[in-house]
C-alpha positions in Angstrom: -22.1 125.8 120.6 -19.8 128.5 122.6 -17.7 127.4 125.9 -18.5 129.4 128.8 -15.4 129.8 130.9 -17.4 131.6 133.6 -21.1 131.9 134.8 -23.9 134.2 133.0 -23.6 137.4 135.7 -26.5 137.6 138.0 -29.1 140.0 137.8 -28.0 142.2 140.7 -28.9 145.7 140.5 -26.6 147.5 138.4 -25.8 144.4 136.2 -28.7 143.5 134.8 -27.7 144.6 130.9 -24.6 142.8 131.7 -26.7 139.4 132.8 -29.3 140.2 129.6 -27.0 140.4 126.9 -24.4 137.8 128.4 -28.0 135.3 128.3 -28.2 136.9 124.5 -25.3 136.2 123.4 -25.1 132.7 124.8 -28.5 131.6 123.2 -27.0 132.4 119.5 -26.7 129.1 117.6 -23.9 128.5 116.1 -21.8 130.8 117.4 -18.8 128.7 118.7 -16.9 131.1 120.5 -15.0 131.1 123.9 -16.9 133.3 126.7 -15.6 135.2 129.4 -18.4 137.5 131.8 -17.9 139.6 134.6 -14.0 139.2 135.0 -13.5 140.9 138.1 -11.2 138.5 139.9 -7.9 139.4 138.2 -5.5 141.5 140.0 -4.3 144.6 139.1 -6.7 144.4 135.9 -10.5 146.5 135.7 -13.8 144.6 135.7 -14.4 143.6 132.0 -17.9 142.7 131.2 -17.4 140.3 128.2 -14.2 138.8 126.8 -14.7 137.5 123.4 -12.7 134.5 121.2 -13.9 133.6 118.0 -11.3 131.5 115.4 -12.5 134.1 112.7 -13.2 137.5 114.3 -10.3 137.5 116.8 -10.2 138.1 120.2 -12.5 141.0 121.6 -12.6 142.9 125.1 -16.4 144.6 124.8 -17.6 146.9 127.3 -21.5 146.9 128.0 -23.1 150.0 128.1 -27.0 148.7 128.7 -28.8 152.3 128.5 -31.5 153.9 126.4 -30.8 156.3 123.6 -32.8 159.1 126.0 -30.4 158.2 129.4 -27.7 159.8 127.5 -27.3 163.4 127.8 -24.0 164.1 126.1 -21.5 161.9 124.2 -18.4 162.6 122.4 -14.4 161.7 122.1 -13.9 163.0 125.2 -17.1 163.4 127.5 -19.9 160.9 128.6 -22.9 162.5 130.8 -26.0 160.9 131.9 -29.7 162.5 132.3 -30.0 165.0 133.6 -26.0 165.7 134.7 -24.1 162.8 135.5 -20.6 162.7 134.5 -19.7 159.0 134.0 -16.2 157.9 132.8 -15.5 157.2 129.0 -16.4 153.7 128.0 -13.8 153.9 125.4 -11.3 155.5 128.4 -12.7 151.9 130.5 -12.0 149.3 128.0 -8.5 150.6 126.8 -7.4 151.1 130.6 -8.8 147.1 131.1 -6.9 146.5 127.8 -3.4 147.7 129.0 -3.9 146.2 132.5 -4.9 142.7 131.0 -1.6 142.7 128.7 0.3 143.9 131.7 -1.3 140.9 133.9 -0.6 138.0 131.0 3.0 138.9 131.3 3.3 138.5 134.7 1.7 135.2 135.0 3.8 133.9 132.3 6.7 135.0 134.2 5.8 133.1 137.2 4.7 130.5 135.6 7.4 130.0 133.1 5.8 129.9 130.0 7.2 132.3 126.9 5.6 135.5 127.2 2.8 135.6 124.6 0.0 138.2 124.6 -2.7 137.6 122.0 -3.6 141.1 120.0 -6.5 142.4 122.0 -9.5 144.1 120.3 -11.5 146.5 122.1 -15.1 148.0 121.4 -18.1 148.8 123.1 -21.5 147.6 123.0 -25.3 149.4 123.2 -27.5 146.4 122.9 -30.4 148.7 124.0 -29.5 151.3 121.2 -29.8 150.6 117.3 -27.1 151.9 114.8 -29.7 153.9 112.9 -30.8 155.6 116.2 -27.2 156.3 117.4 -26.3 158.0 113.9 -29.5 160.0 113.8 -28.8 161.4 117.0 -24.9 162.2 116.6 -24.6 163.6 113.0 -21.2 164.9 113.7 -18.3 162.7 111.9 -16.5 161.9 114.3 -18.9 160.3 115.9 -20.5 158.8 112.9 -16.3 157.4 112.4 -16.6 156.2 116.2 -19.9 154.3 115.8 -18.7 152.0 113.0 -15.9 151.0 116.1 -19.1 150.0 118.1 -21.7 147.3 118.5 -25.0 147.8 118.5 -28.7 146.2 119.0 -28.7 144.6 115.4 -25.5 143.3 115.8 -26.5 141.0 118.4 -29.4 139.1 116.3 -27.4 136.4 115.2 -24.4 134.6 115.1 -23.4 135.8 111.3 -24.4 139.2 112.4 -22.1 139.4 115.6 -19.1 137.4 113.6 -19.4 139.8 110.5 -19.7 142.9 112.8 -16.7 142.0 114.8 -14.7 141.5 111.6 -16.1 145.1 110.5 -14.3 146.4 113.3 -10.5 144.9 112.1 -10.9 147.9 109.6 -12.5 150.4 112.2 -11.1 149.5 115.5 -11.6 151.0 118.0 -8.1 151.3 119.3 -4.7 150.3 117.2 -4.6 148.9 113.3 -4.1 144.6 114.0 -1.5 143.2 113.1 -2.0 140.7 110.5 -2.5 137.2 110.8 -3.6 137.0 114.5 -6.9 136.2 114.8 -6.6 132.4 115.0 -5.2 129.9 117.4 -1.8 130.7 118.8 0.3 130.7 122.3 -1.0 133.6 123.6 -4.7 132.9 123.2 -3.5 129.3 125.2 -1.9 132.2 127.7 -5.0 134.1 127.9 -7.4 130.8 129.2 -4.5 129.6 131.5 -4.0 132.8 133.3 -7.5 133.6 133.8 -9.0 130.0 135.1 -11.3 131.1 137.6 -11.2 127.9 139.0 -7.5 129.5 140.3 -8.4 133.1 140.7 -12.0 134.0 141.5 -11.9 135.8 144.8 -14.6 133.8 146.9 -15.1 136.1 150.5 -16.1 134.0 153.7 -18.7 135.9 155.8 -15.8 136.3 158.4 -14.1 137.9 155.8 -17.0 139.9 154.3 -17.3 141.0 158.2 -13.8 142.1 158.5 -13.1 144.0 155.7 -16.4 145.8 156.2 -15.5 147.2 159.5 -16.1 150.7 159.5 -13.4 153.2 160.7 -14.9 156.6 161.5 -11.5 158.6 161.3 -10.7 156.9 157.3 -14.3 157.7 156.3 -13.8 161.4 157.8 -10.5 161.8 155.3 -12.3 160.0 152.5 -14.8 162.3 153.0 -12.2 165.5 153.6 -10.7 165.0 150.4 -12.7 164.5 147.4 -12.3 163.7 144.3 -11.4 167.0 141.9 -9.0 169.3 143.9 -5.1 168.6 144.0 -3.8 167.6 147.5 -0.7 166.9 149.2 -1.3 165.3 152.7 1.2 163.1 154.8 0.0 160.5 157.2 2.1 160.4 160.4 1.3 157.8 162.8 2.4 154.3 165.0 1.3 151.5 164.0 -2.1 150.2 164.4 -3.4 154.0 164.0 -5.0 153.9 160.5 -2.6 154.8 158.0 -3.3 152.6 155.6 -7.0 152.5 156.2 -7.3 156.0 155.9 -5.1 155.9 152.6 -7.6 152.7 151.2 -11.0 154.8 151.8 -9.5 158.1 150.2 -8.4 155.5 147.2 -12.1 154.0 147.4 -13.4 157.4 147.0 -11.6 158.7 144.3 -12.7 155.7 142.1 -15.8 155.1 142.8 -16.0 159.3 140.9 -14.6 157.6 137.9 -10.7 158.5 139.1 -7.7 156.0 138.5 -5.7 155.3 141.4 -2.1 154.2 142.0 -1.6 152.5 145.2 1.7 152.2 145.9 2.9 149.8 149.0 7.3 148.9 149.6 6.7 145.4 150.3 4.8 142.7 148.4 3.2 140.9 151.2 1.2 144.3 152.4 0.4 144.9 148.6 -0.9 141.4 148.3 -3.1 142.1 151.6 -4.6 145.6 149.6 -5.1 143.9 146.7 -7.7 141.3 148.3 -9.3 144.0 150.5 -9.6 145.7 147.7 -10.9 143.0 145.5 -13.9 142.9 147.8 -14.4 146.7 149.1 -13.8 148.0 145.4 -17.5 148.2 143.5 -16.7 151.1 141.5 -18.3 151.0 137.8 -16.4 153.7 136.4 -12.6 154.1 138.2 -10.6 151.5 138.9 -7.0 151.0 141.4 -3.6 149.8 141.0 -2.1 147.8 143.6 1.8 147.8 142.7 4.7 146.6 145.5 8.4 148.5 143.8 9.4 146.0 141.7 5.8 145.6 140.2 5.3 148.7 139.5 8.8 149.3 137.7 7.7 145.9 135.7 4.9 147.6 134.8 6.4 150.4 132.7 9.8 148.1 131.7 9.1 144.8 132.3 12.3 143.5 131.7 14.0 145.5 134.5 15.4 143.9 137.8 17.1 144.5 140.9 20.7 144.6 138.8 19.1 147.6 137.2 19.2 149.4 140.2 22.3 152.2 139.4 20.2 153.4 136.1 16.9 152.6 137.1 15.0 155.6 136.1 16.8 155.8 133.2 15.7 152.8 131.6 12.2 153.5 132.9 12.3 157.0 131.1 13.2 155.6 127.7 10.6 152.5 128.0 8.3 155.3 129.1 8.9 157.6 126.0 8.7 154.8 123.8 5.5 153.7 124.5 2.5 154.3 122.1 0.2 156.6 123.9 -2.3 154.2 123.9 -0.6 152.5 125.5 -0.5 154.5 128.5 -2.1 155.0 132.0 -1.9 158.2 133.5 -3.6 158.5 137.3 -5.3 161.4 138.9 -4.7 160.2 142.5 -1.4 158.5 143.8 -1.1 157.0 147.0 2.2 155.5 148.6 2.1 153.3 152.0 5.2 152.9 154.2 7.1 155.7 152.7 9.6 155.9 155.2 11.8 153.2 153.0 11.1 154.3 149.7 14.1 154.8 147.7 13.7 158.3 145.3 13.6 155.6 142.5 10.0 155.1 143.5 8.9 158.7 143.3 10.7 159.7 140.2 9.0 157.0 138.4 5.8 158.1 139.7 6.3 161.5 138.0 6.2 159.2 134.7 2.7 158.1 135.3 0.6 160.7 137.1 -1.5 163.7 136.0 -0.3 167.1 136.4 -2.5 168.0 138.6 -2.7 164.1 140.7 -3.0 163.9 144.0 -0.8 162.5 146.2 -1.4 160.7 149.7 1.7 159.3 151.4 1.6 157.6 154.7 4.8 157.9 157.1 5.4 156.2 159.9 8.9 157.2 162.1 10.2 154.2 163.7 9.1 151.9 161.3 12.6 152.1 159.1 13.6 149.2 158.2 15.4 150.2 154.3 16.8 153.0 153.0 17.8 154.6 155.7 19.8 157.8 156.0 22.9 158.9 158.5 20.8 160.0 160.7 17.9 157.5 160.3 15.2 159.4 158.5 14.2 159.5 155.0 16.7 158.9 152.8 14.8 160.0 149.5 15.3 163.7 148.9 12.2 164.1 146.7 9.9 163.0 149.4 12.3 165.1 152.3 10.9 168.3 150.0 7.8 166.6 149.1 6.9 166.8 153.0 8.1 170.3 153.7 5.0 171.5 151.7 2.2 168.8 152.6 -0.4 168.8 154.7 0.2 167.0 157.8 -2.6 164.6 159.1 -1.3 163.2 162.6 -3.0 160.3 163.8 -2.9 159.1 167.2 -5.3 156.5 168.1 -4.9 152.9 168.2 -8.0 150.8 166.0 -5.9 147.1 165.7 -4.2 146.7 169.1 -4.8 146.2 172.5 -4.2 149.4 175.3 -1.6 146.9 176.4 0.0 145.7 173.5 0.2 149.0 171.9 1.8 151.0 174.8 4.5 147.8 174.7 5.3 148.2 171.3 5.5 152.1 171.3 8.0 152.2 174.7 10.1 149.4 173.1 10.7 151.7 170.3 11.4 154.8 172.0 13.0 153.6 175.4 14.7 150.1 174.8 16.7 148.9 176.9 16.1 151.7 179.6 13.8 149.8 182.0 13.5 152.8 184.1 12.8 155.2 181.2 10.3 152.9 180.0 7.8 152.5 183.1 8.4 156.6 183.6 7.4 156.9 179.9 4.1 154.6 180.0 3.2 156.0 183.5 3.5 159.5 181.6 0.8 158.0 179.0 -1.8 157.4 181.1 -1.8 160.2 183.4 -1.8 162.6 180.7 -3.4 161.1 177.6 -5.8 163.8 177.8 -4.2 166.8 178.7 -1.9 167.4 175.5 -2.8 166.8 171.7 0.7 165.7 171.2 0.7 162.7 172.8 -0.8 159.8 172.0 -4.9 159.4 172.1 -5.5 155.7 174.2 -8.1 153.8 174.3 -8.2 152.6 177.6 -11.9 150.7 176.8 -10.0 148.4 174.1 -9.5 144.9 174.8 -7.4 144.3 177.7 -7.7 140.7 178.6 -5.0 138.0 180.8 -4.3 136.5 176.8 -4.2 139.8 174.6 0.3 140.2 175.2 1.8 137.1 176.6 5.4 135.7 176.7 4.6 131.9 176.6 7.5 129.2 177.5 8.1 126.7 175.5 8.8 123.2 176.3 11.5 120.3 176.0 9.6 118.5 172.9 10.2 121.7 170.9 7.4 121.3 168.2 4.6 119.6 170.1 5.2 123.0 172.5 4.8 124.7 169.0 1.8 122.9 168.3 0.0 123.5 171.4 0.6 126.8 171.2 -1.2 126.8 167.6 -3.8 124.9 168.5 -5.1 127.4 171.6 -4.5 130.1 169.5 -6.3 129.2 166.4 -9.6 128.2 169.3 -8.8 132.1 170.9 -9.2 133.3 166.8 -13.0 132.3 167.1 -13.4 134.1 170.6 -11.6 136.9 169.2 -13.6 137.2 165.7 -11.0 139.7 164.5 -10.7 137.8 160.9 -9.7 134.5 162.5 -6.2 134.6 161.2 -3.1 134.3 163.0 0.6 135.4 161.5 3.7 133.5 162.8 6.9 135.5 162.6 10.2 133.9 162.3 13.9 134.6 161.7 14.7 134.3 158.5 16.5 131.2 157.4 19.8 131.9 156.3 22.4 130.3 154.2 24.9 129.7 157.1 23.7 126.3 158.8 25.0 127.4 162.2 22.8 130.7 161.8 20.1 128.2 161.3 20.1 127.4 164.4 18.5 130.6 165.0 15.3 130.3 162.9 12.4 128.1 163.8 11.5 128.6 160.5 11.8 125.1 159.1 9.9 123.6 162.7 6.7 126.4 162.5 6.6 125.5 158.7 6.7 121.5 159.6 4.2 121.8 162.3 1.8 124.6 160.8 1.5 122.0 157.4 0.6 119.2 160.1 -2.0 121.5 161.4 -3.6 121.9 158.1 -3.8 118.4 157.3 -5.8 117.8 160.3 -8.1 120.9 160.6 -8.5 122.0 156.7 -7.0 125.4 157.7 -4.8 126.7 154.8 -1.5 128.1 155.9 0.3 130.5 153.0 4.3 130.5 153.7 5.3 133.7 152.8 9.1 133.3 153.1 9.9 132.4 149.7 10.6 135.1 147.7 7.7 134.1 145.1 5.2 133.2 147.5 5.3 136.9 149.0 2.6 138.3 146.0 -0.1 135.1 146.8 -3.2 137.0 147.1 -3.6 135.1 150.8 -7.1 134.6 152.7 -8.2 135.0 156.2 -9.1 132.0 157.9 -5.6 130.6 157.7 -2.3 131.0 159.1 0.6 132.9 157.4 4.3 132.3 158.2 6.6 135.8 157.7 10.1 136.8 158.6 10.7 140.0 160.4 11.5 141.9 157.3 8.3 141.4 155.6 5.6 142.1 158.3 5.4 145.7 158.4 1.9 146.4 156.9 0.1 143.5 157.8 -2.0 142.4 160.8 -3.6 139.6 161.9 -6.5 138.7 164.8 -3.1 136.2 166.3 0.3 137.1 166.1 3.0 134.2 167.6 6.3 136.1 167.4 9.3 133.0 167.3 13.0 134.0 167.8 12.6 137.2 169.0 15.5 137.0 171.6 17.9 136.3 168.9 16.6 138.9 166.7 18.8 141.7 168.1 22.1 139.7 167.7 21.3 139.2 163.8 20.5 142.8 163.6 24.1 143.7 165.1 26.2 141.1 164.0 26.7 142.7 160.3 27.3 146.3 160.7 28.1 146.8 156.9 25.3 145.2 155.8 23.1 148.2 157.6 20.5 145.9 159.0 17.7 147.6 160.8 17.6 149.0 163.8 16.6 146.3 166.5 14.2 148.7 167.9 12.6 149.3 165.1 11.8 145.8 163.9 10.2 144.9 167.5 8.3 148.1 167.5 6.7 146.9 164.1 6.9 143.4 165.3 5.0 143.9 168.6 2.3 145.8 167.2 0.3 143.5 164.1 -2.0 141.7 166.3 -5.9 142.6 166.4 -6.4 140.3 169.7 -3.5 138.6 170.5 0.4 138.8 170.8 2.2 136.1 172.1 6.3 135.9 172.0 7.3 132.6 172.2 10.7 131.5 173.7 12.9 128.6 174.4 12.8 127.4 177.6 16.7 128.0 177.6 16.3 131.7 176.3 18.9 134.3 177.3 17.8 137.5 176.2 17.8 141.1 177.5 14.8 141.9 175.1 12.7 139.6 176.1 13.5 140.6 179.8 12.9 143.8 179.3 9.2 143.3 177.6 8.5 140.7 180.7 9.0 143.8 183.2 7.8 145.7 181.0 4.3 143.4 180.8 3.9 143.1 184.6 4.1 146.9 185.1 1.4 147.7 182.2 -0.6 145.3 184.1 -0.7 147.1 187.6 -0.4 150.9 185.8 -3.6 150.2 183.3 -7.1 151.0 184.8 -9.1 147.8 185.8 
């Protein structure tokens, strides 16, 4: 009897070969083999429809191709086009892409989970269980196909259990991708790798409705570029814009798009913790058949063409990518017709030269920028400090965007003025009174929303108490009730300073208190929280429903429904208290700081607090209150 590691696929529309053969296959006595359907749940790694252990034939990846000789109106090496005119992407193309990305994936985990870096030899093929060998060969006489058909499965091959094993084995002398090695079709570490990494128990992506809800919000303005730039055409377009205005949104549905017309897509975000946030969205939005999307942070994506490289590596980067590059088999090799690259503002010209290694000639590329977001990288005078991307943007389209879609009128006038006018009280109120009296009269300026939330608890500075983490959990507690009123993913973020190795730094981080109380939280509500601090944590593929703890650094991409900002009146004393070190620009972390909430920002302080930055956001505050329309 085989052991199913996952469930038989439902019979959903578009699946239902998928859920007929899985049942076929299943119902074959005898067969004693290891099952895997539908694995869509990995990161990184293209829906495969069946995975495929047997102790004799080896381990198989099989994609399911459930048509009717008659639905297919062309088919060769190349080329795979449905009645009457449909362009579909190769199966071959799909299976070898879901090959490479699985291998890619099994390193990884073994990585993190220290175990010795075993991947088991991979077959690929592909399956027509509606189609019969004879039928195939009668209809595509030429010999290369007639060579490519003995590297596929068909109806007859699916009647029994000797007649699957003995056409798998067929295929170890006409596979479908490289010669096997010998000896590796049994039992062996990586085949223990392969189960462990892909429990589904640990890795199935389950969506709650609120989630479902969320990341099915439609955006007008991302559908509108999605819909601007299809796939075929090469583009160049930049994405300027403040936070909360769509960036990344707009790059997502243009990514979405050029899948789901059987393109592969790069997506490239600086940080791990906003690449962590794509790849979950995306797990859930992404129902192409035919493309598929990379999610890479830096340091993945570098791991992905030399995995062995790290951040000591830095000097000769590019060159050791180069020569892993050139010495790869070409099967081994994913090229992508679209890139896309969020928060370019830090990325070094490492990035971008290894992104010449991977992309088509004629890719397209769609970058998102957003000035006063810098937080790495930065150059003398505070711009980009990558020269390819400083030409790069001297010949791109430029899409400004200028409406706020996560934030509050409020909180995103607060974040903006903090950024361009901090500590100038005087310059500040002139600046916000210039917002609203002439949002309409230039296109340069930004486009407000003065209809968006705007209610007593949507930016508040909130005092806290003596008893230091019962103030703390208070605090938690209303704001996980005002996530339910809100119904913005019912999520909140809590920001800290980074714990440093100093002791007396410490001192500045409520770090260790927010972690203490938040786990205390969880216990009694069942709400997850997901600390994001430690460096290995920052990759967790995290939910919504649950409360994340971040440092300042490692914000900048994500939002959440709640925001609790702790330690933000020492935050401009660590950013000046090293000037070799070239921290960020205080005004750039509270710009990004001040502006990831959905419904609610709150900046929590000490009841001793001395701080001329959180003065200056209280004024601030009580003038956006009288200036804003009732």
């Amino acid at each position: 009897m085989s052991i199913l590691h996952t469930p038989i696929p439902s019979p959903i529309k578009g699946h239902i070969g998928e859920h007929n053969l899985a049942k076929e296959i299943v119902s074959l006595k005898d067969l004693d083999a290891e099952l895997w359907f539908g694995v869509d749940f990995l990161p990184n790694v293209r829906d495969l429809d069946i995975i495929l252990f047997h102790k004799k034939a080896g381990l198989y990846l099989l994609e399911v191709k459930a048509l009717e000789l008659k639905a297919i109106a062309h088919f060769d090496l190349i080329n795979f086009i449905l009645v009457p005119k449909t362009k579909r992407a190769h199966p071959q193309e799909q299976i070898r892409v879901a090959q490479i990305q699985l291998k890619s994936y099994i390193e990884s985990w073994a990585k993190i989970a220290k175990k010795r870096a075993d991947v088991p030899f991979m077959q690929t093929s592909i399956v027509w269980p509606l189609i019969s060998r004879g039928e195939w060969n009668a209809r595509f006489t030429d010999p290369q196909m007639r060579k490519l058909s003995e590297s596929m499965l068909f109806q007859g091959d699916l009647r029994t259990s000797r007649n699957l094993v003995d056409a798998l084995q067929k295929l170890w002398t006409s596979p479908l991708g490289p010669v096997p090695p010998k000896d590796c079709r049994g039992e062996h570490p990586g085949i223990q790798n392969l189960r462990e990494s892909i429990k589904t128990s640990e890795y199935k992506a389950e969506f709650t409705q609120v989630e479902k809800t969320e990341y099915s919000r439609l955006v007008t303005q991302s559908n509108d570029y999605a819909s601007k730039y299809p796939a075929g055409p090469k583009y160049n377009v930049v994405f300027e814009g403040k936070p909360g205005t769509g960036k990344t949104t707009a790059l997502r549905e243009i990514a979405l798009a050029h899948s789901s017309a059987g393109g592969s897509v790069l997506h490239i975000c600086f940080n791990k913790t906003l690449a962590a946030d794509q790849v979950r969205e995306y797990q859930f939005l992404n129902k192409s058949d035919y493309g598929f999307i990379d999610v890479r942070d830096e340091w993945k994506f570098y791991q992905s063409i030399q995995p062995s490289v790290t951040l000591k590596d830095k000097d000769n980067l590019i060159q050791l990518l180069r020569t892993a590059w050139n010495e790869r088999d070409i099967s081994e090799k994913i090229f992508y017709d679209t890139i896309i690259v969020d928060e370019a503002q830090d990325c070094s010209e490492n990035i971008f030269q290894a992104l010449q290694l991977v992309c088509r000639p004629n890719a397209s590329w769609f970058i998102a920028y957003g000035f006063g977001q810098e937080i790495d990288n930065l150059s003398a005078d505070g711009s980009a400090a990558a020269p390819w991307l400083n030409e790069w943007l001297t010949i791109a389209e430029k899409q400004t965007l200028r409406r706020s879609f996560r934030n509050s009128t409020r909180a995103f006038l607060i974040s903006q003025v903090f950024w361009e006018k901090y500590p100038n009280l005087e310059s500040a109120e002139t600046w916000i009174r210039d917002k609203i009296e002439n949002q309409n009269k230039s296109s340069d300026l930004l486009e407000l929303d003065l209809g968006l939330t705007t209610t007593k608890n949507d930016f508040k500075i909130a005092s806290l108490g003596l008893d230091y983490k019962q103030s703390i959990k208070n605090l938690l507690l209303e704001n996980i009730e005002e996530t339910r009123k809100a119904d913005k993913g019912r999520d909140i973020l809590l920001v800290v300073a980074f714990p440093r190795q100093n002791a007396k730094e410490n001192e500045f981080s409520s770090y260790y208190d927010v972690l203490a109380v938040a786990n205390e939280i969880s216990h009694e509500t069942g709400i997850e929280v997901f600390d994001l601090i430690p460096e290995d944590n920052r990759r967790k593929v995290t939910k919504l429903e649950s409360i994340r703890i971040a440092h300042y650094l490692i914000v900048r991409g994500l939002s959440a429904s709640n925001v609790i900002l702790f330690d933000f009146d020492t935050l401009q004393d660590w950013c000046e208290s090293d000037l070799k070190k070239k921290r960020p620009p205080f005004r750039n972390l509270g710009n990004i700081a001040l502006s990831r909430s959905k419904a609610s920002t709150v900046i929590a302080v000490k009841s001793t607090y001395n701080s001329t930055a959180i003065d200056f956001v209280q004024k601030l505050l009580n003038y956006v209150r009288v200036a804003l329309p009732k």
